[in-house]
VOROVEX-234000 format. One line per 4 residues: for each residue x, y, z of C-alpha. Coordinates in steps of 0.25 Angstrom, whole numbers. Layout:
X:Y:Z  ...;
This chain:
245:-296:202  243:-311:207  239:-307:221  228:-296:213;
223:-308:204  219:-317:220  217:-304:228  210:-295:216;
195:-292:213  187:-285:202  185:-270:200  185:-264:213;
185:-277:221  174:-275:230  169:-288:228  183:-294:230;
186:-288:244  170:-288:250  172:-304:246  181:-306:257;
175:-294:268  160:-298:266  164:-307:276  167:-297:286;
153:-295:285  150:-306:294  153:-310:309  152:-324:314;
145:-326:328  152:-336:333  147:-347:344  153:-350:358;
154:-362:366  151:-371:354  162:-382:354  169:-380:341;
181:-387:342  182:-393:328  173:-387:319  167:-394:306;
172:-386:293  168:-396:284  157:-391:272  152:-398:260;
150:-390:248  143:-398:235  144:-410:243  161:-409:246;
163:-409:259  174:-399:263  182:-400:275  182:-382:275;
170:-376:270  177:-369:259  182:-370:244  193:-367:239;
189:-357:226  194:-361:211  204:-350:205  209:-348:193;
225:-350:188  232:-351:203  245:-352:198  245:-339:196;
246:-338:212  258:-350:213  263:-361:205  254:-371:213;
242:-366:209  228:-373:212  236:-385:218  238:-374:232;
222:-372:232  219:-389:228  229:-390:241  223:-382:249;
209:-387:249  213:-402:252  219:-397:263  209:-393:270;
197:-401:264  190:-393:254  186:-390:240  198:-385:229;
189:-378:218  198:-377:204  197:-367:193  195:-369:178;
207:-360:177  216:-367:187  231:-367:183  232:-382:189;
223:-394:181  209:-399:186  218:-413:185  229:-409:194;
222:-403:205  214:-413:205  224:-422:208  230:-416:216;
223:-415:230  211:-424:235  204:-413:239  189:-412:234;
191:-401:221  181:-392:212  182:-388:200  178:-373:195;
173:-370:182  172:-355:174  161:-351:165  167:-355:151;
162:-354:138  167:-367:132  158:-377:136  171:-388:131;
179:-383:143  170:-382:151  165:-398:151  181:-401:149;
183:-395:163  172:-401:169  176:-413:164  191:-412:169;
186:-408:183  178:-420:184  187:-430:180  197:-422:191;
186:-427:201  182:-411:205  170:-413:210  162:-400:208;
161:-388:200  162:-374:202  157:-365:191  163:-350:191;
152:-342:186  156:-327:193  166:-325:182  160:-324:166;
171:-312:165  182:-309:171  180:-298:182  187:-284:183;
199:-288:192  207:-276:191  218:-279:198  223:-288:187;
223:-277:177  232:-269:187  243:-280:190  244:-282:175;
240:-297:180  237:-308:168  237:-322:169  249:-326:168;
255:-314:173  262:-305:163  274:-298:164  278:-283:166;
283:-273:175  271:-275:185  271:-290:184  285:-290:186;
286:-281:199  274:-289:205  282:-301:203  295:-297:209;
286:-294:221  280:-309:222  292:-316:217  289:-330:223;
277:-330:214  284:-324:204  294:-338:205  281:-346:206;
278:-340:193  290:-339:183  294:-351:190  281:-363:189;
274:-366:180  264:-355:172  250:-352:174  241:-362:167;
227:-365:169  228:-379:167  212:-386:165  215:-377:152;
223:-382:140  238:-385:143  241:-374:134  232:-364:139;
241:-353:146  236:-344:157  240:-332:147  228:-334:139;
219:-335:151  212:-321:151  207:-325:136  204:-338:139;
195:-333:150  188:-324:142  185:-334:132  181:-343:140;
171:-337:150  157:-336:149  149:-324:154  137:-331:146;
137:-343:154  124:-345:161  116:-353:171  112:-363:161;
127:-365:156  128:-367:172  120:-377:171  127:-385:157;
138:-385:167  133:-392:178  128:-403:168  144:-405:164;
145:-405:176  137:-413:183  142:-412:196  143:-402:210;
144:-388:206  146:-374:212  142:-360:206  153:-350:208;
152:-334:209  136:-333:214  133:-321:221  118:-320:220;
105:-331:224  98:-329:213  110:-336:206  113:-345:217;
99:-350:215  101:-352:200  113:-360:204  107:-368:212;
96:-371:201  106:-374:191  113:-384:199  125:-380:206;
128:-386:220  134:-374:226  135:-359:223  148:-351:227;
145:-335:232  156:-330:224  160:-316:217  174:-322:211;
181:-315:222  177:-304:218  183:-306:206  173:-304:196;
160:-293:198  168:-283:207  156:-280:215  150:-292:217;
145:-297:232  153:-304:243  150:-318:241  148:-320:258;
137:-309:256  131:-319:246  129:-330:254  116:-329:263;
108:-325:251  111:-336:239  110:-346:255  97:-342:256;
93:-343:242  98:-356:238  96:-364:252  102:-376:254;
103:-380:238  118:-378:237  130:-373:243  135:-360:246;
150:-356:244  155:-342:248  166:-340:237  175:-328:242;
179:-320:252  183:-331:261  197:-326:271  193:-333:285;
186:-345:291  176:-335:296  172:-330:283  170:-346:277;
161:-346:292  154:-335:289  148:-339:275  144:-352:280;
136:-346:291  131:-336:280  127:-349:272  138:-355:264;
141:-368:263  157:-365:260  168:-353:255  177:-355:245;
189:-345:244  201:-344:233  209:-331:238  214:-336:250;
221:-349:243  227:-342:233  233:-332:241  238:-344:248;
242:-350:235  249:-341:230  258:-337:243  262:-351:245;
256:-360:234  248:-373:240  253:-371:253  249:-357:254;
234:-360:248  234:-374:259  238:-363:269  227:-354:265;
216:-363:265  220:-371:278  221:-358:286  207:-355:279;
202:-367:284  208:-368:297  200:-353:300  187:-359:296;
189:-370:308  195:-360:318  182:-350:315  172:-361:316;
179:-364:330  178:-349:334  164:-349:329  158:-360:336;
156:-368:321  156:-383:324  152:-384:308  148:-376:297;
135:-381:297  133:-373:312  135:-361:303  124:-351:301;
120:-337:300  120:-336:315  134:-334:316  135:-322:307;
134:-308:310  132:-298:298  140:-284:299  132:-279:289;
């Protein structure tokens, strides 16, 4: 049931598996003779430089997936000189990873309706020293991810005949679990159990929220800002009138609208109608270096990606999420070698080839 909750999608997953093959849709030409020996990686996206041009996505609660939780993830992204986005709902504080790595760190926001949290958390994030903000706005309800349902899965996982056979089946995380501490999500109060999440939720978030409650936000905030979970330009350009620094293609995994487009199909559309006036971030999909390549000839200005860690994270903790990124990372330089990409600014729709 834990795999399903990383792997899973809603209704009939279309959106959640054409994600990750849209980028079959594409083929890189690639240059000869051009020199490459050590390429440039290196991309800036709202004025952070990154050593990688990719993200690591915010996600909610992982230490669901191991007992280290978001410390594998924060790990991760130092080690290869790139951003570490943390969720609202993470089950380690905005404090403690923080202080933990030296790496550059974003913090992600959901759409609540209490106004009083909202500004507590911002506050808290700055004060941490996170330098930007990422606001979720693909998720006013919960989308129809019937995997869950199946496995019987909650948060924390309950027990009964099902549970316990899965359990028996992965018993090092089973030992991780019974045997560490429980699932919190700690930026909420110390007493706030993850038991009473699903309500919490549904309390708290806000369809109603609006582009002028965007903009409230960006007030408090005051500061670098990304919009998360835009699939169409029209939005993209009210983003960028509203204020936001960058805009995120993403369709929550395919985790939310069941049928909603592949976020790399997005890309040369929202480009062309917003310019040069923020950056471009391909949330989703994201398996090899050719697929980071292949949206920043398209026109991004990064990728961000939060499956593959966690899969990482939850096989070996930290060291399975450093091992993740790095091989990630390590593909991105071998394929701009292959390519003939000295930098990422050489990229351009020249070297694609459409299949469709």
């Amino acid at each position: 049931m834990v795999f399903d909750y990383i792997d899973g999608g809603a209704d009939d997953e279309i959106a959640r598996f054409e994600g990750q093959g849209a980028f079959h849709d594409y083929r890189l030409a690639h240059r000869v003779l051009s020199g490459v020996d050590k390429p440039n990686m290196s991309a800036k996206v709202m004025g952070q430089k990154l050593d990688v041009p990719f993200i690591l996505s915010p996600a909610a609660g992982n230490r669901l997936f191991h007992t280290d939780g978001e410390i594998g993830p924060a790990k991760a992204a130092e080690k290869v000189g790139t951003v570490y986005c943390l969720s609202t709902l993470s089950s380690r504080s905005i404090e403690e990873i923080s202080a933990l790595t030296r790496g550059p760190k974003w913090f992600q926001l959901y759409v609540w309706k209490d106004r009083v949290l909202v500004k507590e958390m911002l506050a808290r994030a700055k004060k941490a020293g996170y330098t930007a903000l990422v606001l979720t706005v693909d998720f006013p309800i919960t989308g129809n991810r019937e995997r869950d349902p199946r496995n019987g899965f909650t948060i924390p996982p309950k027990l009964g005949p099902k549970q316990i056979w899965h359990a028996l089946n992965a018993p090092l995380w089973s030992l991780d679990y019974v045997t560490k501490s429980s699932v919190k999500y700690a930026n909420l109060a110390e007493d706030t159990s993850a038991v009473s999440l699903n309500e919490f939720v549904a309390s708290q978030l806000s369809a109603d929220f609006s582009w002028d409650d965007a903009e409230w936000l960006l007030g408090e905030w005051n500061g670098p800002a990304m919009i998360k979970g835009v699939a169409r330009s029209d939005d993209a350009i009210r983003a960028v009138k509203t204020g936001f620094n960058a805009i995120s293609l993403s369709n929550h995994g395919g985790r939310q609208l069941g049928c909603s487009p592949a976020p790399i199909h997005c890309v040369q559309d929202v480009r062309q109608a917003i310019g040069s006036e923020a950056d471009l971030v391909v949330d989703g999909g994201v398996r090899r270096g050719t697929d980071v390549l292949k949206a920043i000839a398209l026109g991004a200005t990064a990728v961000s990606f939060a499956r593959p860690y966690l899969f990482g994270l939850a096989a070996f903790g930290t060291a399975g999420a450093v091992q993740v990124v790095s091989q990630i990372a390590e593909a991105v330089e071998r394929d701009m070698i292959l390519a003939g990409i000295g930098s990422l600014g050489q990229l351009d729709e020249s070297f694609i080839r459409y299949l469709k």
